[in-house]
DRENVO-968833 format. One record per atom (N, C-alpha, C, CB): residue in three letters; z, y, x; atom name; residue number from 1. Coordinates in pm, 1 decimal, m for minus. Each point is the difference from the previous one (the first is absolute). Glycine has a CB too. Example, Ala and Ser with C-alpha at 12.3 -4.5 7.8 and 13.67 -1.06 7.14 Angstrom:
! DRENVO-968833
  res         w         v         u  atom    n
  ALA     780.0    m569.0    1319.0     N    1
  ALA       0.0     119.0     m89.0    CA    1
  ALA       0.0     120.0      90.0     C    1
  ALA     124.6    m117.3    m189.2    CB    1
  SER    m196.6     222.3     154.2     N    2
  SER       6.0     119.0      82.0    CA    2
  SER      73.0     109.0     m77.0     C    2
  SER    m214.5     m62.8     118.4    CB    2
END
This chain:
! DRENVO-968833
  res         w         v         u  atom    n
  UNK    6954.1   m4398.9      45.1     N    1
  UNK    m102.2      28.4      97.9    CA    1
  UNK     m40.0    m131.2      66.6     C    1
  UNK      89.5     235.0      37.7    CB    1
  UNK    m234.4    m254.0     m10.5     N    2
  UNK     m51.9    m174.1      66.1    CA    2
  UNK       5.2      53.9     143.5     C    2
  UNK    m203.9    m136.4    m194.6    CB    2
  UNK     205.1      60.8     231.2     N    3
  UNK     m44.2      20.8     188.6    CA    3
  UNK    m161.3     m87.1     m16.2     C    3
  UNK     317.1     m35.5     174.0    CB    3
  UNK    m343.8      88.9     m59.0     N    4
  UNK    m162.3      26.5       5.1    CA    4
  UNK      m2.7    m164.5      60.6     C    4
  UNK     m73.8     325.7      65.5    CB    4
  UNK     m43.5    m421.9    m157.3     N    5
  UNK     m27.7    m129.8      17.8    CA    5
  UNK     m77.1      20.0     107.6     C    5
  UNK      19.6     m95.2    m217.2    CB    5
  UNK      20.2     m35.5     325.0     N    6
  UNK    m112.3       0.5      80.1    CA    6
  UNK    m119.0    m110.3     m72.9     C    6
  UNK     170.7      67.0     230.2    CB    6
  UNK    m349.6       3.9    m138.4     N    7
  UNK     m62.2    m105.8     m63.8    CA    7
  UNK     m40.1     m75.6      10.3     C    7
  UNK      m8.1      75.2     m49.5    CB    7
  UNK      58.3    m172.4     167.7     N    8
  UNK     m31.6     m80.6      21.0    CA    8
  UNK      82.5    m113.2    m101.8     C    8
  UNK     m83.3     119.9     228.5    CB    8
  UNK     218.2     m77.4    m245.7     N    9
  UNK      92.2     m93.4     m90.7    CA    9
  UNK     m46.3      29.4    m158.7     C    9
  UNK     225.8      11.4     183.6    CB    9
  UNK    m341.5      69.0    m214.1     N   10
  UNK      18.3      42.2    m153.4    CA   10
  UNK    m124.1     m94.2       8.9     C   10
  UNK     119.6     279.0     m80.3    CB   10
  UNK    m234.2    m299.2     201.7     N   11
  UNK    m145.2    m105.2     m17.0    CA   11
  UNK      52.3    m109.7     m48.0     C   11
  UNK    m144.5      63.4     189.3    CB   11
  UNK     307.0    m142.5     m77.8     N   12
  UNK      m7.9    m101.0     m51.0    CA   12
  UNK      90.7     m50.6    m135.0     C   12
  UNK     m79.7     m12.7     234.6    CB   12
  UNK     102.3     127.3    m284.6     N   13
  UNK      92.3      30.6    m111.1    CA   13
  UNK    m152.0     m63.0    m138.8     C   13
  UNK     221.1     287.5     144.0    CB   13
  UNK    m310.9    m174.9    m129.1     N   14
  UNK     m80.0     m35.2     m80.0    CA   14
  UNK    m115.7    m116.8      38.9     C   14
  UNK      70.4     232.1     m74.5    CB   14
  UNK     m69.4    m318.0     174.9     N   15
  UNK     m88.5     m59.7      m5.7    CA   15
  UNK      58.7    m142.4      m8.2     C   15
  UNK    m142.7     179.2     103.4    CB   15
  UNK     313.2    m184.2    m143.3     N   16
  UNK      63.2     m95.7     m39.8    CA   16
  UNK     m56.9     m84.2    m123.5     C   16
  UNK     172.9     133.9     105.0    CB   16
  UNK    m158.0    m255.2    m101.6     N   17
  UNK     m90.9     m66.3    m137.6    CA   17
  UNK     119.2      35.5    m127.0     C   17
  UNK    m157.8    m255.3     144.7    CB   17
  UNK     131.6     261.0    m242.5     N   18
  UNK     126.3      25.4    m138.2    CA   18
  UNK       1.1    m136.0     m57.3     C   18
  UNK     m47.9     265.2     m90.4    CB   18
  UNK     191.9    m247.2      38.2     N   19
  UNK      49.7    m150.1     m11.2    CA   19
  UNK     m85.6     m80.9    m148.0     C   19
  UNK     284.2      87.9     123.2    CB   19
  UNK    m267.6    m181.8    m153.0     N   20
  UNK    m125.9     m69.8     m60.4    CA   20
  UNK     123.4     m14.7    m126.2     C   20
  UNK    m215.5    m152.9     221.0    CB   20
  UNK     196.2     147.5    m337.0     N   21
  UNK      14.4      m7.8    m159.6    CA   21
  UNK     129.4     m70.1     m15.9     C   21
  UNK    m255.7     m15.3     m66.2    CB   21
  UNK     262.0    m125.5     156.4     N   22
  UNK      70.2    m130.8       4.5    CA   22
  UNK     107.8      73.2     101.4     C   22
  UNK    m205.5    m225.8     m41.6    CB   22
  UNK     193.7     279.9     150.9     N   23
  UNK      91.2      58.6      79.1    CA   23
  UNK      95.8     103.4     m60.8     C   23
  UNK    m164.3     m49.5     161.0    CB   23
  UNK      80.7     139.4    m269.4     N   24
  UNK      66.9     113.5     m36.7    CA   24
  UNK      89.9     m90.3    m101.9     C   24
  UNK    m187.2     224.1      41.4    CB   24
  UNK     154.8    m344.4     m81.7     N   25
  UNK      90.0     m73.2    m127.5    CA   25
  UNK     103.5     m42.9      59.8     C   25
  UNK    m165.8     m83.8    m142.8    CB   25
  UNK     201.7      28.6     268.9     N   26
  UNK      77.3     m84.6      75.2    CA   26
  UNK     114.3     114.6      68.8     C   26
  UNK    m216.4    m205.5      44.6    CB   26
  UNK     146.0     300.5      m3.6     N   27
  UNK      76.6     133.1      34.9    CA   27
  UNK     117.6      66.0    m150.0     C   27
  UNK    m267.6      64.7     189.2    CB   27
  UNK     232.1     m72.8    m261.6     N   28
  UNK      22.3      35.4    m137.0    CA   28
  UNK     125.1    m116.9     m69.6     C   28
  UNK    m287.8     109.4     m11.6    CB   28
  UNK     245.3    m231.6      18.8     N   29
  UNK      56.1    m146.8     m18.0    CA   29
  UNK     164.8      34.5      45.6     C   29
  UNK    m257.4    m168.7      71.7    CB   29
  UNK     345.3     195.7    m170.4     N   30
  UNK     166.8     m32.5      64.9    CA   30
  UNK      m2.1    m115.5      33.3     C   30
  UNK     135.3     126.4    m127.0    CB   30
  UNK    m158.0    m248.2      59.0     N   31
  UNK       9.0    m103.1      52.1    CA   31
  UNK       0.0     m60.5     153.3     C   31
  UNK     m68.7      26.5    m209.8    CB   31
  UNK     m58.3      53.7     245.8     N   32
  UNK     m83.8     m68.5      98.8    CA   32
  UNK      86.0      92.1     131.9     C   32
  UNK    m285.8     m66.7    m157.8    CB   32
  UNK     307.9     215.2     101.1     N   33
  UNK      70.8      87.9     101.6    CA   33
  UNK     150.0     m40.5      47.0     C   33
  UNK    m142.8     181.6    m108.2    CB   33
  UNK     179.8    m250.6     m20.3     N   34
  UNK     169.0     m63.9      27.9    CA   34
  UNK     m33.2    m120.5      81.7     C   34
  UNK     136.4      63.6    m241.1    CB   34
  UNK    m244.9    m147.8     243.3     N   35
  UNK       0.2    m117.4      77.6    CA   35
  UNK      m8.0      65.0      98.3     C   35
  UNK     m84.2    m170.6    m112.8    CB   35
  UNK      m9.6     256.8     174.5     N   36
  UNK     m35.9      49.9     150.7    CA   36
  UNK     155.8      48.3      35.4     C   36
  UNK    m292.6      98.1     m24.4    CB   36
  UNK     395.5     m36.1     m64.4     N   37
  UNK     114.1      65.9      87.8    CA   37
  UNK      67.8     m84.5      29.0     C   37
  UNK      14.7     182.9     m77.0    CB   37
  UNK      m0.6    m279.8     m19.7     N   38
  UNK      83.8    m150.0      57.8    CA   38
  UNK     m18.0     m36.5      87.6     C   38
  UNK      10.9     m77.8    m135.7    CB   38
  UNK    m180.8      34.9     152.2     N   39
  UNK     m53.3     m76.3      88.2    CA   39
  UNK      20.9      90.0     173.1     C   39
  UNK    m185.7    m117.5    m235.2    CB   39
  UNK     136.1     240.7     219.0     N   40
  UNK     107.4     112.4     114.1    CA   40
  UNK      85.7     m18.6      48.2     C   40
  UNK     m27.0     119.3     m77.2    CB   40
  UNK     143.2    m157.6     m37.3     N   41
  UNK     129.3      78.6      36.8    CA   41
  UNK      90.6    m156.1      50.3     C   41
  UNK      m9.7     266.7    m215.7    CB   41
  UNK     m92.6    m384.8     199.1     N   42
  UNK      35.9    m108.2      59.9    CA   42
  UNK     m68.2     m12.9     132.4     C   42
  UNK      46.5     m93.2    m215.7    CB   42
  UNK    m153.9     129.5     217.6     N   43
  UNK     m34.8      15.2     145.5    CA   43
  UNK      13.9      43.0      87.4     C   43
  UNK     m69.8     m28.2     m61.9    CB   43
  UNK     173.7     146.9      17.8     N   44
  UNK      88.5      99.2      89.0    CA   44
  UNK     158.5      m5.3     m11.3     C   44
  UNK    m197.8     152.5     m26.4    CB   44
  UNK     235.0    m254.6     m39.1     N   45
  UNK      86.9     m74.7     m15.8    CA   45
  UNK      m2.2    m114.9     138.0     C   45
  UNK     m17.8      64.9    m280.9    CB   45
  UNK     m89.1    m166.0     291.3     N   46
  UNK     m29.3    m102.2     105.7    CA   46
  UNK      25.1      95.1     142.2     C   46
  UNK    m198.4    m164.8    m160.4    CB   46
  UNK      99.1     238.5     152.7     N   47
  UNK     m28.3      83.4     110.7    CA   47
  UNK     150.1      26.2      72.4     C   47
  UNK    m229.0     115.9    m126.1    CB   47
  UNK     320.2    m102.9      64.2     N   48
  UNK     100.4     118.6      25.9    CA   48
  UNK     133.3    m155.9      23.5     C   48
  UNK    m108.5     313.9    m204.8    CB   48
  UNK      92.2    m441.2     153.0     N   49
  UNK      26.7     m73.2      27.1    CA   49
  UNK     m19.7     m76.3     197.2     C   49
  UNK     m26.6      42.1    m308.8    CB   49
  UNK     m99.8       6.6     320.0     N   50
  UNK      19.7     m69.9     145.3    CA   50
  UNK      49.4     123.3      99.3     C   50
  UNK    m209.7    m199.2     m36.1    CB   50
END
């Protein structure tokens, strides 16, 4: 069962831009997704350092 969308959150749901060809490749990319968790999980690594 959904619970009833409000519509003000479904306008800006659809009047969001969709991601562009190169984005959907990079999203997709293990490569690129394992650099971002590294690159994360060191920055929250630093973080947690001071």
């Amino acid at each position: 069962m959904s619970a009833p969308v409000d519509s003000s959150a479904q306008r800006k749901v659809d009047a969001a831009p969709l991601p562009t060809d190169a984005e959907l490749r990079r999203r997709k990319n293990l490569f690129v997704q394992f650099f971002r968790f590294i690159v994360l999980g060191w920055g929250m690594f630093r973080l947690a350092q001071h």
